[in-house]
Structures are given as structure tokens and as C-alpha cells.
C-alpha positions in Angstrom: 22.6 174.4 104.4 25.3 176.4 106.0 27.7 175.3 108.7 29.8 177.5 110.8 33.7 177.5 110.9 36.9 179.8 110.7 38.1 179.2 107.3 36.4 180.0 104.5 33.3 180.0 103.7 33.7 177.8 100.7 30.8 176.4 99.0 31.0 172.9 98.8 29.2 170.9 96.0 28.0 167.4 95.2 24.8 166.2 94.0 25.3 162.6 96.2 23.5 163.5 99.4 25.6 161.4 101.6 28.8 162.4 99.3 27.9 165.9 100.6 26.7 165.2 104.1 30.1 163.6 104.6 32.3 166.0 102.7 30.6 169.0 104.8 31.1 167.5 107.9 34.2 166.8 107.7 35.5 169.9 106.5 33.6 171.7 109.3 35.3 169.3 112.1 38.4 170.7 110.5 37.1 174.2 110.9 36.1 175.4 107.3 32.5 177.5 107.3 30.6 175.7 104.6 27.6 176.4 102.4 26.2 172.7 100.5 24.5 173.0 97.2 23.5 169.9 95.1 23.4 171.7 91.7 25.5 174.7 89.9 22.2 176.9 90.3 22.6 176.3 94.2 26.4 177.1 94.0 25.1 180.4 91.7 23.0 181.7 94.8 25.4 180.9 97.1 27.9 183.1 95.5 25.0 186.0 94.5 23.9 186.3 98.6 27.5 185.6 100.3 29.9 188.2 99.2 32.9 186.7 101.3 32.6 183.0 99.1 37.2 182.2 99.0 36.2 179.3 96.9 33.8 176.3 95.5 34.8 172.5 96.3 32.5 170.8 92.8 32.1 166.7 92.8 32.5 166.3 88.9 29.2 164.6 89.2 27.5 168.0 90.0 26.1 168.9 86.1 27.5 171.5 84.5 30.5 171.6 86.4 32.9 173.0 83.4 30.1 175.8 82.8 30.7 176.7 86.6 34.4 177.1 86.2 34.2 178.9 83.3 31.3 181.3 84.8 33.5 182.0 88.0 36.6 182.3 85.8 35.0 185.4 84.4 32.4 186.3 86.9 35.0 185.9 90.2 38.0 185.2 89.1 39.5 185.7 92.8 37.3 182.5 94.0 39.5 179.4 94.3 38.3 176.2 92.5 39.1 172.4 93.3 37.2 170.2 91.0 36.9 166.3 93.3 37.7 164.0 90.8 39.5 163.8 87.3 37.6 163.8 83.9 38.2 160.5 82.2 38.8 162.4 78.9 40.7 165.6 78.2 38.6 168.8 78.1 39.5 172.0 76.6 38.4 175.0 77.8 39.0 174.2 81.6 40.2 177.8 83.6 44.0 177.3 84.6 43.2 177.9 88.3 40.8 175.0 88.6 42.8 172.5 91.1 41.4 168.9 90.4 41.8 166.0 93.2 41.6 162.3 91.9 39.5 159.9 93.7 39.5 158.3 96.3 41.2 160.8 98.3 42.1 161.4 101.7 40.4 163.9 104.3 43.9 165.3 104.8 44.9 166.1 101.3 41.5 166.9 100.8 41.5 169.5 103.8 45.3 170.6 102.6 44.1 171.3 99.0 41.2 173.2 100.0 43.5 175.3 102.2 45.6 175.5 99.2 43.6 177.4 97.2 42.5 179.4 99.8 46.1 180.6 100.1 46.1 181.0 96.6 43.2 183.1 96.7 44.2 185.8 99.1 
């Protein structure tokens, strides 16, 4: 689903229905244009039909999320990348640019991150 807004468009994943219901509605009352996807193959089609994609917002419970910030870190390396949540064990291999926010967060810090990286991105 798409939802229109002035920022962005960011792609916005989480494979919790009302996780994502939630998240995407709130960042589109704060004015971000937002494209939801529920797997990395929905965040992969996203990013093949919408040229103008600034960055992808992943719930660490979306599988294959490390794959996904790999495959942008080589694919489109300009596309910002906040991962919600903080793996409970150290990975290698995560790009430098991902931007990780613990849970629970905010909807401010969340919103401020996600413009964040969008400045970061520019």
C-alpha cells in the first residue's frame, strides 16, 4: 500500500500487520509518503518500480533483513537504512550506514531518525 506525504517516500517494513498499520500511519500524520511491504521481496519491488525510494525503515522481524542491507549497500548505496530494533547478538557483516533504533521507541525519535537518514542521504 502507498500513502501520500512530503518526505520521502521511504519504504517502511514489518511483517506484524498492526506493527505496520501503526508505524505507516503515523509516519504519514507526520508527513512522510510511505510504501508498506511485509517481506524483503516486497521492499525489492518497491525499490525496482519507485526510482525516487530516500530510504527503507526494516522491523528486524522482517526475514532476511541483514541480506536487505547488504543488497542495498551494493545495489543503492545512496538509500538510507534504519533497522527498528537491536539484534540480541553481534553480527558481522552489517553495512556502516545501517542506523538501528532499540525498542520501544518513541514516535518522535522514531520520526527524527527517519529524517535523519534522510538528511544523510541527500
Amino acid at each position: 500500500m502507498k500513502r501520500r506525504g512530503l518526505l520521502g517516500p521511504i519504504v517502511l517494513a514489518n511483517s506484524n500487520g498492526h506493527s505496520l498499520i501503526a508505524d505507516a500511519d503515523l509516519l504519514t500524520d507526520a508527513g512522510f509518503n510511505v510504501l508498506e511491504a511485509v517481506s524483503v521481496d516486497e521492499v525489492l519491488s518497491h525499490l525496482e518500480c519507485y526510482s525516487n525510494i530516500r530510504a527503507v525503515v526494516s522491523d528486524l522481524n522482517v526475514s532476511g533483513w541483514l541480506d536487505l542491507t547488504r543488497f542495498l549497500e551494493q545495489h543503492w548505496p545512496d538509500i538510507g537504512i534504519v533497522l527498528l530494533g537491536v539484534p540480541e547478538n553481534p553480527v558481522l557483516g552489517i553495512p556502516r550506514l545501517v542506523r538501528f533504533l532499540k525498542k520501544p521507541y518513541t514516535s518522535s525519535v522514531l520520526i527524527q531518525r527517519i529524517k535523519l537518514v534522510l538528511s544523510d542521504s541527500t
